[in-house]
C-alpha positions as CSV (number, residue, x, y, z in Angstrom):
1,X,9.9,-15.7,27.4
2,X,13.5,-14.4,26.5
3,X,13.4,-10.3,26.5
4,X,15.0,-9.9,22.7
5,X,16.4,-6.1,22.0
6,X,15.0,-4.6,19.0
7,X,17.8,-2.8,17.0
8,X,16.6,0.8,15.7
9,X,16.7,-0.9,12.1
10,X,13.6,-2.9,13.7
11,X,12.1,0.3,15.1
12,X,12.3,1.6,11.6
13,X,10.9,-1.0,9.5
14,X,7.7,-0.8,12.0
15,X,7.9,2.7,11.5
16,X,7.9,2.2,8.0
17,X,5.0,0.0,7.9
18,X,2.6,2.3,10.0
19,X,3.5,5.1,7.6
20,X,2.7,3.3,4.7
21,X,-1.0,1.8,6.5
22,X,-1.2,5.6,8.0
23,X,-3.2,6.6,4.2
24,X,-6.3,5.2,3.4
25,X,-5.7,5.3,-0.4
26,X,-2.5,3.2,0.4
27,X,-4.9,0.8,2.5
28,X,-7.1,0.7,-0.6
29,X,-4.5,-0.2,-2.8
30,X,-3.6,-3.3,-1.0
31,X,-7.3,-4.0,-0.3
32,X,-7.1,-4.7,-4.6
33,X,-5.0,-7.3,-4.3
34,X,-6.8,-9.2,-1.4
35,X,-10.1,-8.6,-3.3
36,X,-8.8,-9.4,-7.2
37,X,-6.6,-12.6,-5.6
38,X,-4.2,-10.8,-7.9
39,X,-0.3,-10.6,-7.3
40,X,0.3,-8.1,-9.9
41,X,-1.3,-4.5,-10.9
42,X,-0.9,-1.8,-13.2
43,X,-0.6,1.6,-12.3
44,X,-3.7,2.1,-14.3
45,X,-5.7,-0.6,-12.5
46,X,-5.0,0.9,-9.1
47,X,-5.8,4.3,-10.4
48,X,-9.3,2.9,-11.6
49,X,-9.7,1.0,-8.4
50,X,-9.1,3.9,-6.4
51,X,-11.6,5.9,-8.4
52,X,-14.4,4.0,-7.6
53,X,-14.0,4.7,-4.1
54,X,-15.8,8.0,-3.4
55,X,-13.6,9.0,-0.6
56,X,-10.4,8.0,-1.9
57,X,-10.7,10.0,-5.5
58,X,-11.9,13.5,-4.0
59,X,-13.1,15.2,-7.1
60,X,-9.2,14.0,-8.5
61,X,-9.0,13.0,-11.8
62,X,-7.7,9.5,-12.9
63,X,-4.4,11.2,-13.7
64,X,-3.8,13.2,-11.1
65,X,-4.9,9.5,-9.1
66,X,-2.2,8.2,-11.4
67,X,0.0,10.7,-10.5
68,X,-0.2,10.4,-6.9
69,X,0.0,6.8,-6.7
70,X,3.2,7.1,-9.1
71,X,5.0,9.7,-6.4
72,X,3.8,8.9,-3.7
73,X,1.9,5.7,-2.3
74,X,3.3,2.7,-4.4
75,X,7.1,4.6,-3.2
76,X,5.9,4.3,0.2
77,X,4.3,0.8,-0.1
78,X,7.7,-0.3,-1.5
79,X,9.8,1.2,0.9
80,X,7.4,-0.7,3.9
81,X,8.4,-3.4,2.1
82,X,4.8,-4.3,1.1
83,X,4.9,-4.1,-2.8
84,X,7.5,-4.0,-5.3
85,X,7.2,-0.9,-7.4
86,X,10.2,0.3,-9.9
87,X,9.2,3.8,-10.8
88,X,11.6,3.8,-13.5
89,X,10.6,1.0,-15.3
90,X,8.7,1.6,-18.5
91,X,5.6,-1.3,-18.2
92,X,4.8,0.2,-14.8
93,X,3.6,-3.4,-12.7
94,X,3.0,-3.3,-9.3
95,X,3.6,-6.8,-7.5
96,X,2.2,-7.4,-4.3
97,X,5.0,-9.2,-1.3
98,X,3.9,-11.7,0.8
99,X,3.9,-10.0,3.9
100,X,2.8,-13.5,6.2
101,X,-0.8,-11.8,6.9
102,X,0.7,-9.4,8.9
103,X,-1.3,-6.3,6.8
104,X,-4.1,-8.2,7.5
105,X,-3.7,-8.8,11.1
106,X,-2.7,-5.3,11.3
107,X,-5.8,-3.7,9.7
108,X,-8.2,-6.4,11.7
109,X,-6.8,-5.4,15.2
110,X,-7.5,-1.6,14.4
111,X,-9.7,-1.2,11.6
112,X,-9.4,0.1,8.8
113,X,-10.1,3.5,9.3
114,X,-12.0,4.4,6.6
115,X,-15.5,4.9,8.4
């Protein structure tokens, strides 16, 4: 096996991707894509998806859900290079990237911390 350096832009988008799987309302939001079989969401979908999950909504109302995910988690998601999110676009869609299973693989080898 050939030792390969890993550049720090490597070492970031790992970084990046642990961040993003780090919040369980993140986790939840790409757990609605592998459950619908859906590549694309709406910011109001997620929201509603979200707030059927006890733990994830808190007491939060679906705008302030809304809110968060807006700000927040589908920014983050994007920037791991997970979804694509434009937060300045008017019909706010949420597409899911094919990521090669790697999510997946991820969330299998540690859970998925939400018990």
């Amino acid at each position: 096996m050939k030792n390969q350096k890993r550049t720090s832009s490597d070492a970031g988008a790992v970084d990046d991707l642990f961040a993003a799987l780090a919040n369980e309302r993140r986790r939840r939001v790409l757990e609605h894509f592998e459950e619908s079989g859906r590549e694309t969401a709406t910011l109001t979908e997620l929201a509603d998806h979200l707030s059927e999950r006890q733990s994830d909504a808190n007491g939060r109302s679906d705008e302030q859900i809304r809110l968060r995910l807006h700000h927040v988690d589908l920014p983050k998601l994007h920037e791991a290079g997970l979804i694509t999110y434009d937060a300045e676009a008017t019909a706010r869609r949420v597409r899911r990237r094919d990521d090669d299973g790697r999510v997946r693989t991820l969330l299998a080898a540690f859970g998925d911390g939400s018990n």
